[in-house]
C-alpha positions as CSV (number, residue, x, y, z in Angstrom):
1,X,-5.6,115.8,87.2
2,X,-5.6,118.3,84.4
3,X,-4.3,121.3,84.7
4,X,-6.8,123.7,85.7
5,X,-8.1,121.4,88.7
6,X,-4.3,121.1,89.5
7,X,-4.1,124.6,89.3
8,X,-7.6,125.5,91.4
9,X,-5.7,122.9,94.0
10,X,-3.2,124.8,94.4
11,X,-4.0,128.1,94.5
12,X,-7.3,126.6,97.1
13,X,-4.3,125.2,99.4
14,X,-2.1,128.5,99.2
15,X,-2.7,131.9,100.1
16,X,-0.8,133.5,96.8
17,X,-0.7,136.9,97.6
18,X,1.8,138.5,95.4
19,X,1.1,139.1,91.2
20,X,4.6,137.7,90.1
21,X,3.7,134.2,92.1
22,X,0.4,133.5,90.4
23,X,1.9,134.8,87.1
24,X,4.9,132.5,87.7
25,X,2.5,129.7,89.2
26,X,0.3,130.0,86.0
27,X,3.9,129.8,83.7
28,X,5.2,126.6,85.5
29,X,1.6,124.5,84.5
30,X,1.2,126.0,81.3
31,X,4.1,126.9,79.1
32,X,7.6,125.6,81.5
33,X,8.0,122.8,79.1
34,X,7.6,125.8,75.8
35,X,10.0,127.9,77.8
36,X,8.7,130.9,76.5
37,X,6.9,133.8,78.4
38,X,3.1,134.3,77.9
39,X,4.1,137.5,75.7
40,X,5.9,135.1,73.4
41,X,3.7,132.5,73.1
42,X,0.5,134.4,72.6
43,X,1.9,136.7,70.0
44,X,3.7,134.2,68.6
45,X,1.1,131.6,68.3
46,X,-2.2,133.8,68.3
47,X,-0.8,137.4,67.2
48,X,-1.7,138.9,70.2
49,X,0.1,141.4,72.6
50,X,-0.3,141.3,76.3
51,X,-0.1,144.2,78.3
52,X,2.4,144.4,81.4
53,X,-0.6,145.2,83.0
54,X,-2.6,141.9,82.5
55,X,-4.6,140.4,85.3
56,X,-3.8,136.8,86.8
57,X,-7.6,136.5,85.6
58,X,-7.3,137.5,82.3
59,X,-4.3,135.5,81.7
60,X,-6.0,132.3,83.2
61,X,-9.5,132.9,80.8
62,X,-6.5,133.2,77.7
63,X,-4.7,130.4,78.9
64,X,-8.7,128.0,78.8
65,X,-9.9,129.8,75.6
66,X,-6.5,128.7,73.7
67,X,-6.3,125.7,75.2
68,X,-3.3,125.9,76.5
């Protein structure tokens, strides 16, 4: 299962309610084994700077454009 399905799975079979859990949900498929935060890796890797206030939704279209 790649990661998106695994991750439209999950979120499908679990009412994730609070920000911090989908941010944290989308961190454990896509950068836990990198071990840095999204900040890090996309202005590290792409030279961009995410706001505090980004949306889950946002984050998930960066996370498929970058092929993370």
């Amino acid at each position: 299962m790649n990661k998106y399905k695994k991750l439209f799975h999950v979120i499908k079979n679990n009412s994730i309610t609070w920000k911090e859990d989908r941010m944290e949900l989308l961190w454990d498929i896509f950068l836990s084994s990198d071990k840095r935060s999204f900040s890090e890796y996309f202005k590290e890797e792409h030279n961009i700077n995410l706001s505090d206030t980004i949306t889950f939704k946002d984050l998930l279209i960066l996370c498929k454009k970058y092929k993370l």
